[in-house]
C-alpha positions as CSV (number, residue, x, y, z in Angstrom):
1,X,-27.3,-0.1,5.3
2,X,-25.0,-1.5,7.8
3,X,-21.8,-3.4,7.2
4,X,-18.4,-4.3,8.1
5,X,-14.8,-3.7,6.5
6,X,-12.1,-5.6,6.5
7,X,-8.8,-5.1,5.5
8,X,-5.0,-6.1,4.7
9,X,-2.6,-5.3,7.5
10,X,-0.5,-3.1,4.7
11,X,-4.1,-1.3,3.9
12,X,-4.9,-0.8,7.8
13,X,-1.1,0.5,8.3
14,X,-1.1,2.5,4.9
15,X,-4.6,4.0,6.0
16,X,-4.8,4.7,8.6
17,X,-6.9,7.3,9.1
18,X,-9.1,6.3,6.9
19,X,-9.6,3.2,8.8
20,X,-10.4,5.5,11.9
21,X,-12.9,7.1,9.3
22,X,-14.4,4.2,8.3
23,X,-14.4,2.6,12.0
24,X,-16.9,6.0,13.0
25,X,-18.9,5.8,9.8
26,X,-19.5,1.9,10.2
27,X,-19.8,1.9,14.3
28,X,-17.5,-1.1,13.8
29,X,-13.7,-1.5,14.0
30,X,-12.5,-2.5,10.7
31,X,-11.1,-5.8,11.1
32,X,-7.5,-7.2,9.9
33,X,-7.0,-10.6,11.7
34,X,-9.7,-13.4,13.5
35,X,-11.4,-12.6,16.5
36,X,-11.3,-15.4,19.0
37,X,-13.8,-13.4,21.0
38,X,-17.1,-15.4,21.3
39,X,-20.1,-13.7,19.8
40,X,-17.7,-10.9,18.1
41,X,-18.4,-13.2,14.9
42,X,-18.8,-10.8,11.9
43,X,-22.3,-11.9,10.6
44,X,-22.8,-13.2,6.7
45,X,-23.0,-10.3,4.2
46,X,-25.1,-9.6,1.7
47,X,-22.5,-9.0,-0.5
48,X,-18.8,-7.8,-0.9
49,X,-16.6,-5.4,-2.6
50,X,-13.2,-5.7,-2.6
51,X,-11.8,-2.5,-3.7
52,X,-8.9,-1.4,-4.5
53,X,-8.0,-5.1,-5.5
54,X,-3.9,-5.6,-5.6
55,X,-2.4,-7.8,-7.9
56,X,-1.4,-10.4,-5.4
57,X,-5.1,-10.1,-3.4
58,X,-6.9,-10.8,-6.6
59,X,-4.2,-13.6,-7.7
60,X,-4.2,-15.1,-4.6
61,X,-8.3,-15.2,-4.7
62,X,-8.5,-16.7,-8.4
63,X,-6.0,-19.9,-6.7
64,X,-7.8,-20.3,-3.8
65,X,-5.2,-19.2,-1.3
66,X,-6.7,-18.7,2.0
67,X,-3.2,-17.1,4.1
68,X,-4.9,-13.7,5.6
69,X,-7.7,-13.2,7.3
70,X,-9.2,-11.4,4.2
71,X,-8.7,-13.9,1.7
72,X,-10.0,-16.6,4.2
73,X,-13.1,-14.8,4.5
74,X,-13.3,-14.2,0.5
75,X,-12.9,-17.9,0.0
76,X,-15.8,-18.6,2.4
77,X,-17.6,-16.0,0.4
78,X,-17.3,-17.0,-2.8
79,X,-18.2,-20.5,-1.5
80,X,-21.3,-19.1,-0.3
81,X,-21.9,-17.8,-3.4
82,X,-22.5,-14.5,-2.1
83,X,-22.4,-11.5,-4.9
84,X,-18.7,-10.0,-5.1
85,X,-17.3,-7.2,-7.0
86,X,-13.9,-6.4,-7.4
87,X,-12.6,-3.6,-8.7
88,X,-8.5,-3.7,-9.7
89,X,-5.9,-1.7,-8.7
90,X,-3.0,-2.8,-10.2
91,X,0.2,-1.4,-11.9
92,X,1.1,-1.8,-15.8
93,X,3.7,-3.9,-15.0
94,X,1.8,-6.8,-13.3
95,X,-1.3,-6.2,-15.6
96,X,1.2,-7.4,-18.4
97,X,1.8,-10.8,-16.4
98,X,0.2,-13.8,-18.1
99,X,-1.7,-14.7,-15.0
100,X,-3.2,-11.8,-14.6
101,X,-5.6,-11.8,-17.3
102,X,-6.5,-15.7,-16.7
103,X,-7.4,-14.5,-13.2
104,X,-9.6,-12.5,-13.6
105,X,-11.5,-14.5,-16.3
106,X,-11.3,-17.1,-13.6
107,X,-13.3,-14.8,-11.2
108,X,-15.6,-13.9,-13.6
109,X,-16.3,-17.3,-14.4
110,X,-17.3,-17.6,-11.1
111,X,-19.6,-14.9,-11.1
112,X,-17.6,-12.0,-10.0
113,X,-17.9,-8.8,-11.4
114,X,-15.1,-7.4,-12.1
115,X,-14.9,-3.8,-12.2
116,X,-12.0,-2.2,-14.0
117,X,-11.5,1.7,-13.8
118,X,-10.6,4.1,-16.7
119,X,-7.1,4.5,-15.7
120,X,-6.3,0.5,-15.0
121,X,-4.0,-0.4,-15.1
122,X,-2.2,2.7,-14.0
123,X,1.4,3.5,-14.0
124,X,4.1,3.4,-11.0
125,X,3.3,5.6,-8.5
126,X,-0.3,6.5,-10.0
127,X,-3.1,8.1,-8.6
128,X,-6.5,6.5,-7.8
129,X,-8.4,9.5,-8.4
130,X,-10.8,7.9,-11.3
131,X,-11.2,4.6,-9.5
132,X,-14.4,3.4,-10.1
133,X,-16.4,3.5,-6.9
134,X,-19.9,4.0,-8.0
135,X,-19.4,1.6,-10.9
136,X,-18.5,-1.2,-7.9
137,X,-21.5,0.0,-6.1
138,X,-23.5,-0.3,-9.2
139,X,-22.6,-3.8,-9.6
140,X,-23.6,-5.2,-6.6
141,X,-27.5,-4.0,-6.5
142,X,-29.5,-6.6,-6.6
């Protein structure tokens, strides 16, 4: 299996050596921003996974809100209607606000699956350790 990763300029930053991780495990650079370079066009996928999902990434992906080169290319993806899985990552706080929960029915109404780990929402400063990697994985066989 081949594929691409993109990712948030606060995950790239953040990550950084993951991202060099990923970049020698895919044989691709991750990407953060649009490539003007002509036949550097990522091709379609077969599916997605966006994981670990923030607050304002799945937010901004239940309104349509195409400001990044991450979301543009999830809107384009769920227009395709290409299988998506996401799997939250969000604090306890924003988990309580009243859009969060009508968001992600919104995306499951589209057909997302939405993957939620044992420890989701976590508190402040929480780790990821239980996040639900396999489950995502799971959901997106097809």
């Amino acid at each position: 299996m081949t594929g691409s990763v993109l990712a948030t300029d606060r995950a790239a930053d953040v990550f950084a050596a993951s991202m060099r991780e990923i970049e020698a495990a895919t044989g691709r650079p991750v990407r953060t921003d649009f490539h003007t370079t002509v036949g550097y066009s990522l091709p379609d996928p077969d599916a997605v996974l966006l994981a670990p999902a923030s607050y304002n990434t799945i937010t901004k992906l239940a309104l349509g809100i195409a400001d990044t080169y991450v979301l543009t290319r999830l809107a384009e993806q769920v227009g395709r209607g290409i299988p998506i899985a996401v799997g939250p990552y969000v604090g306890t706080d924003f988990a309580r606000h009243p859009a969060y929960g009508a968001n992600l029915e919104r995306l499951r109404s589209w057909g997302i699956q939405v993957v939620i780990g044992p420890d989701e929402p976590h508190p402040a400063g929480g780790a990821d350790e239980t996040f639900p990697w396999a489950r995502l994985l799971y959901a997106l066989e097809f």
